[in-house]
C-alpha positions in Angstrom: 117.7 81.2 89.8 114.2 83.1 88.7 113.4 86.5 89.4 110.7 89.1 88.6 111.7 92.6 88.6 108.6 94.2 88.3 105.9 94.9 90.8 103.8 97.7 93.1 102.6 98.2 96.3 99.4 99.7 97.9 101.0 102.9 97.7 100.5 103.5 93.7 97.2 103.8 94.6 96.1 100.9 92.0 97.6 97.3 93.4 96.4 95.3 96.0 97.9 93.3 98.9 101.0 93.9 101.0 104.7 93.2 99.0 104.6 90.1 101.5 102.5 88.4 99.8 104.2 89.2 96.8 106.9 87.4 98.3 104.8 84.6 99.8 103.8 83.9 96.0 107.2 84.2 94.5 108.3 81.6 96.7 105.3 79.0 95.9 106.3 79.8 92.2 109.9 79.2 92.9 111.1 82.4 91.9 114.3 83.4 94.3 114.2 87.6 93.6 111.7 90.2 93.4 111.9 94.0 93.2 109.5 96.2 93.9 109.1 99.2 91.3 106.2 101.8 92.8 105.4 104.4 90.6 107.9 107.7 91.1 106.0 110.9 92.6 105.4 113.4 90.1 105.1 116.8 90.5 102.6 117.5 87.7 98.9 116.4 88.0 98.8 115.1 84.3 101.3 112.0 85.2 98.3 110.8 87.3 98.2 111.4 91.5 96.1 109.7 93.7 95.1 106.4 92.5 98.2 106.1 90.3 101.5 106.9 92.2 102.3 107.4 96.0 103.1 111.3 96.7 106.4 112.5 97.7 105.6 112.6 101.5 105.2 108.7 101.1 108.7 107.6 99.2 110.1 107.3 103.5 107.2 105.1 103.9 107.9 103.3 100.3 111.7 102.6 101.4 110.7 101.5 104.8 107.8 98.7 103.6 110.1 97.1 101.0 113.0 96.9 103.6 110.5 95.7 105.9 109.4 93.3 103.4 112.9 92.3 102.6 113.5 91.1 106.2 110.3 89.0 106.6 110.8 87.5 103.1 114.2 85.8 104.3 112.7 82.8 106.2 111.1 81.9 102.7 114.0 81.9 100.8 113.5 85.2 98.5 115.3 88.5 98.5 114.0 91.3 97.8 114.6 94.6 96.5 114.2 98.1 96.0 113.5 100.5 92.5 111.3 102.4 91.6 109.3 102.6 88.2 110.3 106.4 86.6 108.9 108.6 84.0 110.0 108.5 80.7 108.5 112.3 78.8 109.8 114.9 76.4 109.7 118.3 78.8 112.7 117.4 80.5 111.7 120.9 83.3 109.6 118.2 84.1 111.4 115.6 84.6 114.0 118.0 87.4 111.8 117.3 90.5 112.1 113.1 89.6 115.8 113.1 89.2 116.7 115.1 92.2 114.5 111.7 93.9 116.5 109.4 91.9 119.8 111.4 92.9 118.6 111.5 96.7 117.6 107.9 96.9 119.4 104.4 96.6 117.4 102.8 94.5 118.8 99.1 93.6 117.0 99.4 90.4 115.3 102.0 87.8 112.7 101.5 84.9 112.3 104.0 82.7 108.2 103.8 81.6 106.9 106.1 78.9 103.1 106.1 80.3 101.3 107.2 76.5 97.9 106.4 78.3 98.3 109.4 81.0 97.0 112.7 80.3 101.0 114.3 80.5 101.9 112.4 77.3 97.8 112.8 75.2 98.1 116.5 75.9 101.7 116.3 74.9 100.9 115.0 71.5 97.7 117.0 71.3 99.9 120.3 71.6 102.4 119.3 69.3 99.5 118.5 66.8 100.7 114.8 66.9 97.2 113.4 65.6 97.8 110.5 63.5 98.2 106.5 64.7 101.7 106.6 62.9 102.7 109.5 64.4 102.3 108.9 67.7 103.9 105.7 67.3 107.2 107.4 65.7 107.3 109.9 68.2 106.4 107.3 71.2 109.8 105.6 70.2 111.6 108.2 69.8 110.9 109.8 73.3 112.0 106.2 74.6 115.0 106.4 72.4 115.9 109.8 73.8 115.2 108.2 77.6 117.2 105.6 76.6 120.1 108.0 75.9 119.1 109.8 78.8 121.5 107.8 81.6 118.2 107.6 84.2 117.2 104.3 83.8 118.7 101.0 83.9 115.7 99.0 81.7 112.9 100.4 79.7 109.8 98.9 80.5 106.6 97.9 79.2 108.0 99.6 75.6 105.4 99.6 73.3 102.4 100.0 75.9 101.1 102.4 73.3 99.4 100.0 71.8 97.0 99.6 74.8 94.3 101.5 76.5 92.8 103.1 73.1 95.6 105.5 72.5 96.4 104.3 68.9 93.6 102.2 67.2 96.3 100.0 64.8 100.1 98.8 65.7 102.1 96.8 63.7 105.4 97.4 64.5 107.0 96.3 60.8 105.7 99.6 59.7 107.9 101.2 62.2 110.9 99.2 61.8 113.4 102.2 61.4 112.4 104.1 64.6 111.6 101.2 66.5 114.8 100.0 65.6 117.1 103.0 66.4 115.4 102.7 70.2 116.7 100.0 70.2 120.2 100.4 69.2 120.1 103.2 71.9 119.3 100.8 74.4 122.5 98.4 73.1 124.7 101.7 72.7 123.9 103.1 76.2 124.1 99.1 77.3 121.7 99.5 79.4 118.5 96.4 79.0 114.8 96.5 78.0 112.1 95.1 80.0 110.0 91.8 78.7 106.6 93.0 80.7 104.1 89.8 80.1 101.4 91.8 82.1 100.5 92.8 78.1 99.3 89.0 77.9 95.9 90.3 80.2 95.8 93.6 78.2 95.0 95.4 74.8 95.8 92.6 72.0 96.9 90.3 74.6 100.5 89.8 73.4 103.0 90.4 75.8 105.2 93.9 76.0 106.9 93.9 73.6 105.5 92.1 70.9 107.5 89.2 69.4 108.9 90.9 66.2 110.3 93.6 68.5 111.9 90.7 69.9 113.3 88.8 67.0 114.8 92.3 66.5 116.3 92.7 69.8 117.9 89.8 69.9 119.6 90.3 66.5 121.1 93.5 67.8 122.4 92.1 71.0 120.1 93.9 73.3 119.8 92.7 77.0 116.3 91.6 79.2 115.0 92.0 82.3 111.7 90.5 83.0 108.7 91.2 85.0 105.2 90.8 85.0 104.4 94.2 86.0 102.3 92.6 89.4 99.6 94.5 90.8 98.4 91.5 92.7 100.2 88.8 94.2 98.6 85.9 91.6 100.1 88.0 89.3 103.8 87.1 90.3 106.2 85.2 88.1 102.5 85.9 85.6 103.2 83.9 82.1 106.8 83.5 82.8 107.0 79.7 82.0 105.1 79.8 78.7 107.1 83.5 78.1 110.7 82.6 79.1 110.6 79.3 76.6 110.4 81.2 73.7 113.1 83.8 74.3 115.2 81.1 74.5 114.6 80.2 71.2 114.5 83.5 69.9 118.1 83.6 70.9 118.2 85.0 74.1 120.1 83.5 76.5 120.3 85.2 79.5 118.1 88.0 81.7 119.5 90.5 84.0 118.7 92.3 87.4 120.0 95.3 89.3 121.4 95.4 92.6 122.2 98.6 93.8 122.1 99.9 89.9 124.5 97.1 89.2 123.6 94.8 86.1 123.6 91.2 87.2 123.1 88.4 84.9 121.2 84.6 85.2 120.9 82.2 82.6 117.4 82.4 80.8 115.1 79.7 83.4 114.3 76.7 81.1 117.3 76.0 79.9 119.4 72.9 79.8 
C-alpha cells in the first residue's frame, strides 16, 4: 500500500486542479490513499485569507468536494479522505474560533502547521522583539513543541519550514539540537507522528521537510511518520516519494502511518523487501 497524506484544493486559494485529478494521478503513480488537507479558516487576517485558505462559509463546500471526490475516485482503485491542515501559533485566543471547527467537524485527519512565513507568526516575533536567526529558530520549535503537547493535531507537518521563504537567512539544525530535540520528544510523548513533507525538495535549500539530521534524530527517539508531498497540483502527487521513502528505510524507519477518522493506521515503509 502507498499513500500521500498531504494535499489542497482550489479552495486554499493557491492550488490548482480539481482533487480528481489528484486522484487520477495517485492512481497512475500507484499510490492507493490520499487525503486532502485544505488550509483551516482563520479568523484573523494575518494567517493569510483570500488566496491562502478557504473562508468559513466554504468548509460545507470543502466537506462536500472531497466526499464527492471520494465517490468518483472508487472506480480507480484509490480512497480518499478528509483533514484539514490547522494552525499551529502561540496566542492560543486565537486559536478558539479553529478548535470549535475541529470540534464541530469529522475530520479523518489533522496536521498541525506552524506557517513562520505568514504575517500572524513575523509580527509575532517582531512584538516579542524576537530579532535574531537563532532566536526565531528556538522559539519556532518551541511553539511546535507546545502544539505538539497541545492534543489538536495528529502529525506536525512541514516542521522546520522556517527555513524557507527568507524568514531566517542560516539553519543548521545541529546548532539547535536541544530544542529541536525536546519537539521532538513531545511528538513521541504525546504519540502522536511528524510529517516527512518532500514538497521542501522544490523549495528554499531544496532538502526535503525536515532535513535529514532531524531525521537521523527522529528515528533514534522512536518518533512516528506520515508522508506527503504537500500537492498543490496534481504532478505533484506521490512528488519524490520513491527517491524519499528509500532512505528512511535506511535511516531506520520502518513504517509510515495514516489517520482514518483520527485513528493512527500503520503500512510498512513502500520499498521494502
Amino acid at each position: 500500500m502507498r499513500i500521500d497524506s498531504h494535499m489542497h484544493t482550489p479552495l486554499c486559494g493557491h492550488a490548482f486542479g480539481e482533487p480528481i485529478e489528484y486522484a487520477r494521478m495517485a492512481a497512475e503513480r500507484e499510490i492507493n490513499l490520499i487525503t486532502i488537507t485544505c488550509h483551516i479558516p482563520m479568523r484573523w487576517e494575518a494567517f493569510g485569507q483570500a488566496g491562502i485558505r478557504m473562508s468559513l462559509e466554504q468548509l460545507d463546500d470543502y466537506l462536500v468536494l472531497v466526499r464527492d471526490t471520494a465517490e468518483q475516485a472508487k472506480p480507480l482503485g484509490v480512497e480518499v479522505l478528509c483533514g484539514i491542515e490547522a494552525e499551529v501559533y502561540p496566542d492560543e485566543a486565537e486559536l478558539e474560533p479553529m478548535d470549535e471547527i475541529l470540534a464541530a467537524f469529522d475530520f479523518d485527519f489533522v496536521l498541525g502547521s506552524l506557517h513562520a512565513q505568514c504575517r500572524s507568526y513575523i509580527d509575532w516575533l517582531a512584538k516579542n522583539k524576537v530579532k535574531k536567526d537563532a532566536m526565531k529558530i528556538d522559539s519556532y520549535f518551541r511553539h511546535l513543541k507546545d502544539g505538539a503537547e497541545s492534543g489538536r493535531y495528529d502529525s506536525m507537518s512541514h516542521p522546520d519550514v522556517i527555513r524557507t521563504y527568507g524568514v531566517v537567512n542560516h539553519f543548521n539544525p545541529a546548532e539547535h539540537e536541544e530544542v529541536i530535540r525536546d519537539f521532538l520528544q513531545a511528538v513521541v510523548d504525546e504519540d502522536i507522528c511528524m510529517e516527512v513533507n518532500t514538497s521542501g525538495l522544490t523549495k528554499g535549500d531544496y532538502e526535503v521537510h525536515p532535513d535529514p539530521l532531524i531525521l537521523d534524530w527522529a528515528s533514534e527517539m522512536g518518533v512516528k511518520l506520515t508522508i506527503g508531498s504537500d500537492s498543490h497540483h496534481p504532478h505533484s502527487v506521490g512528488q519524490f516519494f520513491d527517491v524519499i521513502q528509500p532512505k528512511l528505510r535506511d535511516k531506520g524507519f520502518t513504517d509510515l502511518h495514516y489517520f482514518r477518522g483520527r485513528q493512527r493506521q500503520v503500512i510498512p515503509m513502500p520499498g521494502g523487501s
